[in-house]
Residue, then its C-alpha position, 0 to 999 in steps of 0.5 A: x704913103x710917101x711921094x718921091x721926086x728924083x733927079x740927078x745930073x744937074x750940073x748947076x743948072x736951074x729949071x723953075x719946072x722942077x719945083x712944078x713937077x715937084x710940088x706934089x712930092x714930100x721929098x726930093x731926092x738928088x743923084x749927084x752931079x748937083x753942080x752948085x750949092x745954090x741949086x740944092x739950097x732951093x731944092x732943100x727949101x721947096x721940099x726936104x732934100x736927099x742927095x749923095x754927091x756925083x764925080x764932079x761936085x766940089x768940096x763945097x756940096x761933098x760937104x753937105x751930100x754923101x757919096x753913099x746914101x742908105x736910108x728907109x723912107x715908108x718901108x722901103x730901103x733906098x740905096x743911093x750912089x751917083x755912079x752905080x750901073x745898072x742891073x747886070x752890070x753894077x759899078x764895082x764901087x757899089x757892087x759888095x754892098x748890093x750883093x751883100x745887102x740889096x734895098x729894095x730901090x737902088x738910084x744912080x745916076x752919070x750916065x745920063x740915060x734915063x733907066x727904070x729896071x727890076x732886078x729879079x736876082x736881087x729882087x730889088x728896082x733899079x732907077x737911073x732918072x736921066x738928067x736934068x740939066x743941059x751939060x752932057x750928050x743926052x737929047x731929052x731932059x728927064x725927072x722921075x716921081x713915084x709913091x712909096x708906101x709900105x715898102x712898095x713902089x707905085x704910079x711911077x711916072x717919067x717927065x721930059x722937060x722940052x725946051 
């Protein structure tokens, strides 16, 4: 059993009540967007980190974090790509390889807009966390947690961080 923390959309800024949320969880993941290596350095030293890059990340973080990101954690594949879309109507930039071979969690992120979907065509769960940050269009502030175990997904929870 696996316990997941999720973000995306940070755009460098630091809230200490990541880490609050997040010290129940084995792992972070971040969607891109991260904004500053110093975010991603203390989220790295809290807990073990995952990340892809997002659109406006420098060279600086696209060094350390990938555009793609495909990995097993506790039996589930996880895909995870920054901008990606949503059930029924991927990013064409991800497209292919969900088609050709869908995980059975797919994150992204970019549209700041907190999304939770199953996808019954590809049999596969679709999270976009909103964002964490305060750069964008958005009103509420968002993280997702959520257990894996034998490649299954439970007690999925959404937190809105209130100023």
């Amino acid at each position: 059993m696996t316990k997941i923390g999720i973000l995306s959309d940070t755009h460098g800024y630091w809230d200490d009540r990541y880490l609050q949320h997040f010290e129940s969880c084995d792992e972070i993941w971040h969607v891109g967007d991260i904004g500053s290596l110093e975010l991603a350095q203390r989220l790295a030293d809290f807990r073990p980190l995952r990340g892809v890059y997002g659109n406006v990340d420098g060279q600086d973080i696209r060094k350390y974090f990938p555009q793609v990101n495909r990995f097993t954690v506790d039996g589930a594949e996880v895909l995870m790509k920054h901008i990606g879309g949503y059930p029924g109507n991927y990013d064409s930039s991800i497209r292919g390889s969900l088609m050709v071979k869908p995980p059975k969690l797919f994150i992204s992120g970019h549209s700041h807009i907190l999304k939770v979907k199953f996808d019954k065509t590809l049999n596969m769960l679709h999270i976009n966390p909103g964002a964490a940050g305060k750069q964008g269009f958005h009103k509420v502030r968002t993280l997702v947690r959520l257990t894996i175990n034998n490649g299954s997904f439970s007690d999925l929870e959404v937190i809105e961080l209130a100023e």
